[in-house]
C-alpha positions as CSV (number, residue, x, y, z in Angstrom):
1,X,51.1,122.6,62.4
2,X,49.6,124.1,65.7
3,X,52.9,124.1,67.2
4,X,54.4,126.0,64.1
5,X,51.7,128.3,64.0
6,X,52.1,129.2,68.2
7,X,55.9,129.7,67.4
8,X,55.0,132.3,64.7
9,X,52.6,133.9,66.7
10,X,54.9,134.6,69.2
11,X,57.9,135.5,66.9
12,X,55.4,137.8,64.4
13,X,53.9,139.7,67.4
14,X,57.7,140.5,68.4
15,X,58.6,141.4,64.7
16,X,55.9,144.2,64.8
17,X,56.3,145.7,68.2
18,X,59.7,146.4,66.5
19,X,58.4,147.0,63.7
20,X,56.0,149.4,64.5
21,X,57.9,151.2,67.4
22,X,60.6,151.7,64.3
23,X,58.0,153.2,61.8
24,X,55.4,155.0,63.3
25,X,55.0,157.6,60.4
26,X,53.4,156.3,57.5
27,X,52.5,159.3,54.7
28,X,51.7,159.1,51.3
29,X,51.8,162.4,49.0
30,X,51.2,162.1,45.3
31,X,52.2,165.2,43.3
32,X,50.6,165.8,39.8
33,X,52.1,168.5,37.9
34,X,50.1,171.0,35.7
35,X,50.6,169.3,32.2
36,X,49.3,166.2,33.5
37,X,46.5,166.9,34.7
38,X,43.3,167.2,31.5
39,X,42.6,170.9,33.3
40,X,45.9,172.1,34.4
41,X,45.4,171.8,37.8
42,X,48.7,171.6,39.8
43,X,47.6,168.7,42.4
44,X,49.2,167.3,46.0
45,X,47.7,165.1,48.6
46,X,48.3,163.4,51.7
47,X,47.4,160.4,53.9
48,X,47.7,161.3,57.4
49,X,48.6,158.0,58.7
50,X,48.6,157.6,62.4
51,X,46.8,159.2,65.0
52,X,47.0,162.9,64.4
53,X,44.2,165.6,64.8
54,X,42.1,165.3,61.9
55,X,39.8,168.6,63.1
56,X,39.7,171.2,60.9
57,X,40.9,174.5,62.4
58,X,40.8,177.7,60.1
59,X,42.3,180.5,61.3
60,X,41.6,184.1,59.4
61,X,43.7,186.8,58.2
62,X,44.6,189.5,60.4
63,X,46.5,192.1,61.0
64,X,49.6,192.7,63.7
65,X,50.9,195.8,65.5
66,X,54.3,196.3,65.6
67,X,56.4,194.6,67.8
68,X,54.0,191.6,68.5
69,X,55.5,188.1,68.8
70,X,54.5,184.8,67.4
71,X,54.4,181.8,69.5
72,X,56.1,179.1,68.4
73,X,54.6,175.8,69.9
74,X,55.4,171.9,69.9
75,X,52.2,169.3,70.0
76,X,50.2,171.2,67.3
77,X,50.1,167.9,65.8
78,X,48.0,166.6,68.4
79,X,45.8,169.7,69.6
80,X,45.4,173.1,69.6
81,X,44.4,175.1,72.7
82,X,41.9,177.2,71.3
83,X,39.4,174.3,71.3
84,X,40.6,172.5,74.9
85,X,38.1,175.8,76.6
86,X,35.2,174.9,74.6
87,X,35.8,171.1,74.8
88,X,37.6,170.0,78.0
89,X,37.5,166.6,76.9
90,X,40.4,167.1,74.1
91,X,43.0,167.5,76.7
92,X,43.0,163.4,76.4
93,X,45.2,164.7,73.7
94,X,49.0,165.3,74.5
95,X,49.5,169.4,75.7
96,X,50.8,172.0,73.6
97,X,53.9,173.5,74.5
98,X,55.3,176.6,74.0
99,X,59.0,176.9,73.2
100,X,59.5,180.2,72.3
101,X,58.4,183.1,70.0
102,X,59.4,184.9,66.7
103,X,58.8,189.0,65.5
104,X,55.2,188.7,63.9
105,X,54.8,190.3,60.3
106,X,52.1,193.1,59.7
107,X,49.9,191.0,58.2
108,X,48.8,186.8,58.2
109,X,46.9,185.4,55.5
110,X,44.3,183.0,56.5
111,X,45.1,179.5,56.6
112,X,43.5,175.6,57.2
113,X,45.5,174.1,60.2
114,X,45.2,170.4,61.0
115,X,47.6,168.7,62.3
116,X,49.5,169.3,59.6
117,X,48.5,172.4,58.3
118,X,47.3,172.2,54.7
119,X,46.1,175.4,52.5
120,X,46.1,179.3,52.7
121,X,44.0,181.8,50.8
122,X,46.3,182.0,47.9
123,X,46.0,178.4,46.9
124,X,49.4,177.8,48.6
125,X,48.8,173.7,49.5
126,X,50.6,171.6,51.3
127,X,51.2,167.7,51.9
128,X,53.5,166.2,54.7
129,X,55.2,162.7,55.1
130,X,57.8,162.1,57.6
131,X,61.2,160.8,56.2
132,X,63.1,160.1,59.2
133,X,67.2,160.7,59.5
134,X,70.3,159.2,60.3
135,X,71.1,159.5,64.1
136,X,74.0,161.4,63.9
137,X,71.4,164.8,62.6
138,X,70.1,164.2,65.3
139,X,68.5,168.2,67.1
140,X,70.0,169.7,70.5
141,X,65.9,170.0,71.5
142,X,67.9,172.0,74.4
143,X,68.2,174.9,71.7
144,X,66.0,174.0,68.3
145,X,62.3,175.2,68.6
146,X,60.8,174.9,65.1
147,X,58.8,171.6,64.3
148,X,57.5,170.7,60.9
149,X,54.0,171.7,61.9
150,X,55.1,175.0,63.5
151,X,56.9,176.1,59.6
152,X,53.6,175.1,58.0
153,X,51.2,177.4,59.8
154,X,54.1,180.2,59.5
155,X,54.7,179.4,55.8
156,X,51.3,179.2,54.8
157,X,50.7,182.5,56.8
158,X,53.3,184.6,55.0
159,X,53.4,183.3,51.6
160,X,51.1,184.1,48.3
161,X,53.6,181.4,46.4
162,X,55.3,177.9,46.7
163,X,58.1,179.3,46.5
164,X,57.8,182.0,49.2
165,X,56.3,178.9,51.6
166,X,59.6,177.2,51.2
167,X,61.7,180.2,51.1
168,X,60.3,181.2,54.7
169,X,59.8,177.7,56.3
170,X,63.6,177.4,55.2
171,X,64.8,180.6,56.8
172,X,62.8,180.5,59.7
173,X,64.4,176.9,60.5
174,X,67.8,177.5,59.7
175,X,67.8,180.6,62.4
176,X,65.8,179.3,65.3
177,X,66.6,175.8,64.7
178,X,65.0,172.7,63.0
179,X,64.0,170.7,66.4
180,X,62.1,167.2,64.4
181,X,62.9,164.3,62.7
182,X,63.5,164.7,58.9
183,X,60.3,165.7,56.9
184,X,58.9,166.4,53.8
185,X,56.2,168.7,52.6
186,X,54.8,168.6,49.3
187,X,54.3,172.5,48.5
188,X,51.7,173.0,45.5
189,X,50.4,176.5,43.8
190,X,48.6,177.4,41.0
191,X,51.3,176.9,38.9
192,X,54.4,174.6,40.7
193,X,54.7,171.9,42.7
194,X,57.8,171.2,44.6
195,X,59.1,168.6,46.6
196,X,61.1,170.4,50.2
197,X,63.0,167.9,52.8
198,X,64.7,169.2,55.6
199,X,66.4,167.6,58.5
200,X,68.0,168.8,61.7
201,X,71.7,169.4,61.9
202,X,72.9,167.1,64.9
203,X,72.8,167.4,69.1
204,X,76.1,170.7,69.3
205,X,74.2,173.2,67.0
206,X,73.2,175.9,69.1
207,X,71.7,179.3,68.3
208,X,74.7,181.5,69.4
209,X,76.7,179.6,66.7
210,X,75.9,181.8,64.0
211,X,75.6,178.4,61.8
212,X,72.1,177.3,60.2
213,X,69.9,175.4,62.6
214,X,68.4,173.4,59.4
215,X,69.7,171.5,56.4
216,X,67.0,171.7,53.8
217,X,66.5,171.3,49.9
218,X,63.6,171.4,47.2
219,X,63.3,170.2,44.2
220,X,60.6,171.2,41.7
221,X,58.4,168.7,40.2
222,X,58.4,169.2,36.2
223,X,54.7,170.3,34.5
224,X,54.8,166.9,33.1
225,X,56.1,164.5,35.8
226,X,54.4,163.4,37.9
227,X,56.4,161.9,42.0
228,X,55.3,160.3,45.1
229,X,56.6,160.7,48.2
230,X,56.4,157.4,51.0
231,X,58.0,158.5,54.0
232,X,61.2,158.4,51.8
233,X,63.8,161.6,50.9
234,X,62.8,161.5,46.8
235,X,65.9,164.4,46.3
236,X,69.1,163.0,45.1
237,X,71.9,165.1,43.5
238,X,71.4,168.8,43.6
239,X,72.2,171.5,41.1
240,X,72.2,175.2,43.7
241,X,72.8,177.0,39.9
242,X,69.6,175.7,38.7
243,X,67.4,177.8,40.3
244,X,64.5,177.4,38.2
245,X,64.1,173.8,39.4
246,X,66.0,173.7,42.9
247,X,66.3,176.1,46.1
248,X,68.3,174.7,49.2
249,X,70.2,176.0,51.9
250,X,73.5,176.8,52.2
251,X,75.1,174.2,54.2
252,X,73.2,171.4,51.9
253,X,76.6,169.8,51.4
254,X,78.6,170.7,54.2
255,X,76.2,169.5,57.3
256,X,76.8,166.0,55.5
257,X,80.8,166.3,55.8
258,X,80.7,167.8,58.8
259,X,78.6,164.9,60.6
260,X,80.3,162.1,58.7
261,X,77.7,161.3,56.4
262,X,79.4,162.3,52.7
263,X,83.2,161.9,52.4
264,X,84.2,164.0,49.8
265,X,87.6,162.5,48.7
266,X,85.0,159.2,48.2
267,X,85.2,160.3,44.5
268,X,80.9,159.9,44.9
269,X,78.9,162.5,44.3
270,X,76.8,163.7,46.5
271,X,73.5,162.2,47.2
272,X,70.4,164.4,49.3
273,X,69.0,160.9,50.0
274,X,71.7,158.5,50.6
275,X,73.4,160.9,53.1
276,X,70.6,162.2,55.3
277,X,68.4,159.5,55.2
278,X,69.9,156.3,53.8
279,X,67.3,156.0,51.3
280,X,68.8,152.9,49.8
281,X,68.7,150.9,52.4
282,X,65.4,151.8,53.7
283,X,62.1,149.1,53.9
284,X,60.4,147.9,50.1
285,X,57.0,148.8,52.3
286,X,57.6,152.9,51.4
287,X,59.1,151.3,47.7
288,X,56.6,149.7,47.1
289,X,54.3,152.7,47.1
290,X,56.2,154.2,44.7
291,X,56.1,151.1,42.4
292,X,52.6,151.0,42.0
293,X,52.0,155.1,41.2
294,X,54.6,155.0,38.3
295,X,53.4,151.8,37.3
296,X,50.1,153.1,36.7
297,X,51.2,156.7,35.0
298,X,54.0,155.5,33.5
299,X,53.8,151.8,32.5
300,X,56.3,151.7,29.6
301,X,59.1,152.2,32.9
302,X,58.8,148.7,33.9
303,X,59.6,149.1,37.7
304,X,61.2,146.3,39.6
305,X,60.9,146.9,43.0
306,X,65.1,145.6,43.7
307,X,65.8,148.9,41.7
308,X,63.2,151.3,44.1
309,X,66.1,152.9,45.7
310,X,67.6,154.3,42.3
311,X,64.1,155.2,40.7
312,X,64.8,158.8,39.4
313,X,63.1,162.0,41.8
314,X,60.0,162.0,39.1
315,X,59.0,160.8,36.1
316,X,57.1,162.1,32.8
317,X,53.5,161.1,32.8
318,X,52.8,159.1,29.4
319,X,48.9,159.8,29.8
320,X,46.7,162.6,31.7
321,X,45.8,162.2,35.1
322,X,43.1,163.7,37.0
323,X,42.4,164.7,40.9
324,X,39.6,161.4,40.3
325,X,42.8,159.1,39.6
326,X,44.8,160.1,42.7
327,X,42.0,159.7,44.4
328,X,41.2,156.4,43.0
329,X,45.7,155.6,43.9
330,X,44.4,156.7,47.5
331,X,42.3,153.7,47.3
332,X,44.8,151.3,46.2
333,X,45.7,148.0,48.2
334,X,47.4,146.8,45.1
335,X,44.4,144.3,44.5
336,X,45.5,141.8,41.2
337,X,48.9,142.2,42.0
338,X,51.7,140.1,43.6
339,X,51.2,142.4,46.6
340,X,47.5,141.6,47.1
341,X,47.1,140.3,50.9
342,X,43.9,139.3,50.5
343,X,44.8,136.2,47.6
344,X,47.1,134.3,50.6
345,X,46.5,131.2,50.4
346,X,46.1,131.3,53.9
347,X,42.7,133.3,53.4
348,X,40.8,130.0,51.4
349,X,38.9,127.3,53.4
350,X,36.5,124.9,52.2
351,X,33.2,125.6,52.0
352,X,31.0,123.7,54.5
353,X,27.9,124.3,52.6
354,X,26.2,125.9,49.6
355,X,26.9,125.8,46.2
356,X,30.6,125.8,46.8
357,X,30.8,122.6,49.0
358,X,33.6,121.3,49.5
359,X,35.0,123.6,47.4
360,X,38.0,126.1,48.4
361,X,37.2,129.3,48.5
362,X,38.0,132.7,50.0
363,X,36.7,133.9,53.5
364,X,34.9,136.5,54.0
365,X,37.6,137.7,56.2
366,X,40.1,138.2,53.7
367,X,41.1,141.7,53.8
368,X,43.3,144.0,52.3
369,X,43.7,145.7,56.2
370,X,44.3,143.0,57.3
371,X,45.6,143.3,61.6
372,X,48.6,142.4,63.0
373,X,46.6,139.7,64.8
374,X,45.2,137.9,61.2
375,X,49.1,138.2,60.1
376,X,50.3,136.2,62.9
377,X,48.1,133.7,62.8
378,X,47.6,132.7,59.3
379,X,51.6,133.6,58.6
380,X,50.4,136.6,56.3
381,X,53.2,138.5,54.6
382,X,52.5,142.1,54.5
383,X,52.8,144.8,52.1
384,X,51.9,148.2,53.4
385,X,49.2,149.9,51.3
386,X,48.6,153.3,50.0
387,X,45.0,152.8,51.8
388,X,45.2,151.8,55.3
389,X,43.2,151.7,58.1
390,X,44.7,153.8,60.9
391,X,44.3,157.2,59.0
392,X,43.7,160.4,60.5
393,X,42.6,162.2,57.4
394,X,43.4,162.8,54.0
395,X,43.0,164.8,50.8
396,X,43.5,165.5,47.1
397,X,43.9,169.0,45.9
398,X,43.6,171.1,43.1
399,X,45.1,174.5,42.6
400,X,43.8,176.3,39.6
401,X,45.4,179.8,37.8
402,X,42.5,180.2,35.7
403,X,40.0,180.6,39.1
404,X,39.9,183.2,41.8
405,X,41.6,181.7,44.5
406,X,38.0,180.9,46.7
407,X,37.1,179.2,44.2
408,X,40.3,177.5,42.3
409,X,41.7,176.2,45.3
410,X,40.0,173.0,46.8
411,X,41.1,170.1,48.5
412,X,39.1,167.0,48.2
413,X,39.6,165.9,52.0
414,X,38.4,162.8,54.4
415,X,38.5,161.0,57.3
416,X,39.9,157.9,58.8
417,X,40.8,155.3,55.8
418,X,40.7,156.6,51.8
419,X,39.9,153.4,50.4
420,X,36.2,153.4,52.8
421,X,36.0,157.0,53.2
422,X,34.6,160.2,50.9
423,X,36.0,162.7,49.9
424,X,34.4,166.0,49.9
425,X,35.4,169.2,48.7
426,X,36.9,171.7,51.0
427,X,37.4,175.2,49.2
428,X,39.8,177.4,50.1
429,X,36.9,180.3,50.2
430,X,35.3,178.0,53.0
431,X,34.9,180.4,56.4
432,X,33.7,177.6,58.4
433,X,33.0,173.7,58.8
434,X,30.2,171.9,60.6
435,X,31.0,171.7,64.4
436,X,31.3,167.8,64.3
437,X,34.9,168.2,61.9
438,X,36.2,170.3,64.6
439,X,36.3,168.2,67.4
440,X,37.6,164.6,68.1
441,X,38.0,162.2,71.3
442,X,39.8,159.2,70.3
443,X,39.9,157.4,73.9
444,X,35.9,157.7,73.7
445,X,33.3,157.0,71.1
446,X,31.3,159.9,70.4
447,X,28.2,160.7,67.8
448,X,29.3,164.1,67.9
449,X,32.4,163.8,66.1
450,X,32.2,162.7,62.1
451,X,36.0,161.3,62.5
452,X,34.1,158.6,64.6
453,X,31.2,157.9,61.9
454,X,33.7,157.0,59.6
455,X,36.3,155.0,61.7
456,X,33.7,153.0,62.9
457,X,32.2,152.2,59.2
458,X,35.7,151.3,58.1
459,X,36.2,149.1,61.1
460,X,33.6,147.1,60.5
461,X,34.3,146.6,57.2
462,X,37.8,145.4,57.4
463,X,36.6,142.6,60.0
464,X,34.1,141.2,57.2
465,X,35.5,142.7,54.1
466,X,34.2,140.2,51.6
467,X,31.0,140.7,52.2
468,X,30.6,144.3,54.0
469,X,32.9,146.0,51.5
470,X,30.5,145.4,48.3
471,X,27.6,146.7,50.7
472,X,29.3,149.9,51.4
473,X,30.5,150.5,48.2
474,X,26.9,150.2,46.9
475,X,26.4,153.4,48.8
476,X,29.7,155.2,48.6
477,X,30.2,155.0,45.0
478,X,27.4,156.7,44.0
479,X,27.7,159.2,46.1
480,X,31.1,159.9,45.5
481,X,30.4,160.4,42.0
482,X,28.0,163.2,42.9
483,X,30.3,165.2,44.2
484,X,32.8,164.7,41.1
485,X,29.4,165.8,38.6
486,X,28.4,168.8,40.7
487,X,32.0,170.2,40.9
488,X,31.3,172.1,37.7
489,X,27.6,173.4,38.4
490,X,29.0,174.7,41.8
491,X,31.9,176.5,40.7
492,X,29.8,178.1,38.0
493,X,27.6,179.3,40.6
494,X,30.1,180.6,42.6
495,X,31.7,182.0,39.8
496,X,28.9,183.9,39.3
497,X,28.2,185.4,42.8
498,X,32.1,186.1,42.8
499,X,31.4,188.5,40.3
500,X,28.7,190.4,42.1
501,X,30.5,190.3,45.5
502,X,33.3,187.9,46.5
503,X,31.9,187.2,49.9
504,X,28.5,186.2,48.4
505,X,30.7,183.1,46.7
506,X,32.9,182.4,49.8
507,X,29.0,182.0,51.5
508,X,27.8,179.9,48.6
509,X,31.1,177.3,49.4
510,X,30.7,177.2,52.8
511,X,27.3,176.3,53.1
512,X,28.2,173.6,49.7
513,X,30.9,172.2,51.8
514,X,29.0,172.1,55.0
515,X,26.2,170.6,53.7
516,X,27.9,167.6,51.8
517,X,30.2,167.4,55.1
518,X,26.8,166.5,57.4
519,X,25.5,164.9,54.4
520,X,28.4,162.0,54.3
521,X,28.9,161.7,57.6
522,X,25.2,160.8,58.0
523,X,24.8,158.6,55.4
524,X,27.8,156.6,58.1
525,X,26.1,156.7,61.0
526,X,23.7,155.0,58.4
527,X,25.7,152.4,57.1
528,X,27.2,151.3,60.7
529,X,23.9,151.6,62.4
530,X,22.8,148.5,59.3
531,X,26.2,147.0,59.6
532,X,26.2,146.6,63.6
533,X,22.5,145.1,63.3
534,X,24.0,142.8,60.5
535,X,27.0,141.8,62.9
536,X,24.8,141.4,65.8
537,X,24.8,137.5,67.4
538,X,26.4,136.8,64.0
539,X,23.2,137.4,62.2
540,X,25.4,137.4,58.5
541,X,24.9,133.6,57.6
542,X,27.7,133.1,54.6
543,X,28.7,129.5,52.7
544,X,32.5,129.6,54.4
């Protein structure tokens, strides 16, 4: 048995570097479109999986002379050079670098950047999951300048719609050049939600061609579907008539023959996913995702997960779903399921003592985030979560027509992992956030940073789930629902003050969403200042 379990040690641990060198992105965006939801809120979201810069960054509106010029950069993803002055230590981070620059417009709408930049002024909102592509779309980086990030913050900055966002990001990347791996954003409004994928157009494209430096399509998601989005293209056949549910560019098809990837006397048609990304053949890990959100909002499909590949772009929700219940699939680990980690068998010992002696029963250490480590030794098979530890950030929105835009517009964001995290509500109106969400040193533990209060909560947590999780919940729970039963009250209020002077109820928000922001992360330092005395000299004394 030892020498079994050595052997899988060694051959697991190999598995996962290649593995995870393979898959380092790992998104989730839920979209919910306006039907669905009980208030008609049009709602996206993301999980920022990875190690990305969860500070929050907002940059105003403003006004441009003629003839200035927009930088276009690559490493926004990882910092942003406005903050390296005032904090020298974020230059652990990888540097910014510029690649070029673009005619600026007369005037920018103020926007939320974050590593992925994530919500404008005019309740434009915006998820991201990376989809990866097939090798031959690969970019001539010699030439290509726009990254994912870089079309966000210029979208978001130009665009009062959706569909503006994508028609810019679009045109923007097919003339300077789309220079990433594929991508998707989830792009939400007060009254649409579409679905836009774009991918590079292979190593020979240059600039002086005259041909698009992008391939791209968008797909909108019906008022009464509701999608998901796992690191995995969702778009499949396209219809460039229909132009009330579909916008792509030009060369949609043709970047496909041209590279080899669609044959066109194959007597197929032609598949978005199958031909840029393969999607059929990709892992059941970003499937299974998928499984479990249309399982939930629409039961009657029954989903097999050998049939992932071919489940349609979106489908109709057959009961109402709220912000609350995206929230509450942010949390999922798939817990009473086939998929549930923490029932291995592996997990139960007997009980030395107590009640249950000599009884088996589960370990404490049984959890659903469970480390590469655990896997190896106890031969755990693992099914990637929505929730999972190693989360920069992550949020819920709402957009709202009925609302002024300050107000109607809010994104219920976090930090580190969503199923032991808050979310707190971040309104488009905000001016500012509490210093501590705009700075972050990952290669150092620091008080100052709230990223760190809640990394080091879940952390602990994971290592004795069973019997930390219940503890934290006790306190998270409640104080979650808080925020859900003041949401009301305080957009009444600031309803109110919007009437007698806008900026009164952008004030109002800011100092809400500060103040629950300092609040949360407190009540974390809290909760790992009791859990580190709990851990201490292995001062927890459990039966098993």
């Amino acid at each position: 048995m030892k020498l079994r379990k050595s052997f899988l040690f060694v051959s697991i641990n190999l598995v996962l570097l290649v593995v995870f060198g393979l898959t380092s992105f790992a998104c989730t965006d839920i979209i919910l479109g306006k039907k669905v939801t009980p208030d008609g809120s049009v709602v996206t979201s993301q999980t920022c999986d990875g190690q990305y810069d969860s500070r929050i960054n907002i940059i105003p509106a403003a006004d441009h002379e003629s003839g200035t010029m927009a930088p276009v950069y690559k490493g926004i993803i990882r910092a942003y050079p406005q903050f390296l002055k005032e904090h020298p230590y974020l230059r652990t981070y990888a540097p910014m670098k510029k690649l070029g620059e673009i005619p600026e417009i007369a005037h920018t709408y103020k926007i939320f950047s974050i590593a992925y930049p994530f919500a404008n002024e005019h309740q434009v909102l915006i998820g991201e999951t990376t989809l990866g592509n097939e090798k031959e779309c690969s970019p001539n980086l010699d030439e290509a300048i726009m990254y994912i990030e870089q079309l966000e913050i210029f979208g978001l900055q130009r665009a009062k719609t959706a569909r503006e966002c994508i028609e810019v990001m679009g045109k923007l990347a097919e003339e300077y050049g789309y220079a990433d791996a594929g991508e998707c954003l989830t792009v939400s409004d007060t009254n649409e939600a579409w679905v836009f994928e774009i991918y590079p157009v292979g190593p020979l494209w240059a600039k002086e061609s005259g041909k698009p430096g992008a391939v791209w399509a968008a797909q909108r998601v019906p008022d009464d579907h509701i999608t998901v989005v796992p690191n995995m293209s969702r778009i499949k056949e396209i219809s460039p008539s229909d132009t009330e549910n579909f916008m792509c560019s030009d060369n949609y098809m043709d970047t496909a023959i041209e590279l080899g990837l669609y044959d066109p006397d194959s007597g197929e048609p032609f598949v978005w996913n199958f031909a840029y990304s393969n999607a059929k053949n990709k892992n059941s890990g970003n499937w299974l995702r998928v499984w479990k959100v249309y399982s939930l909002l629409a039961p009657s499909g029954n989903w097999k997960m050998e049939h992932a590949a071919y489940y349609p772009f979106s489908v109709k929700a057959e009961k109402k779903a709220s912000f609350q219940d995206v929230i509450a699939m942010f949390r999922e680990t798939y817990k009473g399921t086939i998929y549930d980690m923490t029932e291995d068998p592996d997990w139960y010992v007997k009980a030395p003592s107590g009640p249950e002696r000599g009884n088996w029963v589960k370990s404490s250490l049984a959890s659903p985030q469970v480390t590469g480590y655990w896997r190896a030794l106890l031969d755990i098979e693992y099914y990637r979560p929505i929730a999972r530890d190693g989360c920069s950030y992550y949020f819920v929105s709402q957009a709202r027509d009925w609302l002024p835009n300050d107000i109607g517009g809010v994104l219920w964001f976090g930090l580190d992992n969503p199923e032991n995290g808050a979310f707190i509500p971040l309104y488009v109106g905000t001016e500012d956030v509490p210093e501590s969400w705009k700075i972050l040193n990952r290669k150092k533990f620091d008080k100052n940073s709230a990223w760190w209060a809640f990394a080091a909560v879940d952390d602990q947590v994971n290592h004795l789930y069973g019997h930390l999780k219940p503890k934290l919940d006790e306190v998270r729970m409640p104080m979650q629902q808080e925020l859900f039963d003041m949401q009301d009250a305080i957009e009444q209020t600031a309803i109110q003050l919007y009437e007698k002077d806008p900026e009164l109820a952008k004030k109002f928000l800011t100092d809400y969403t500060a103040s629950q922001m300092k609040k949360s992360e407190g009540i974390y330092w809290e909760l790992f200042e009791s859990f580190l005395f709990e851990l201490n000299n292995n001062n927890i004394r459990v039966d098993y």
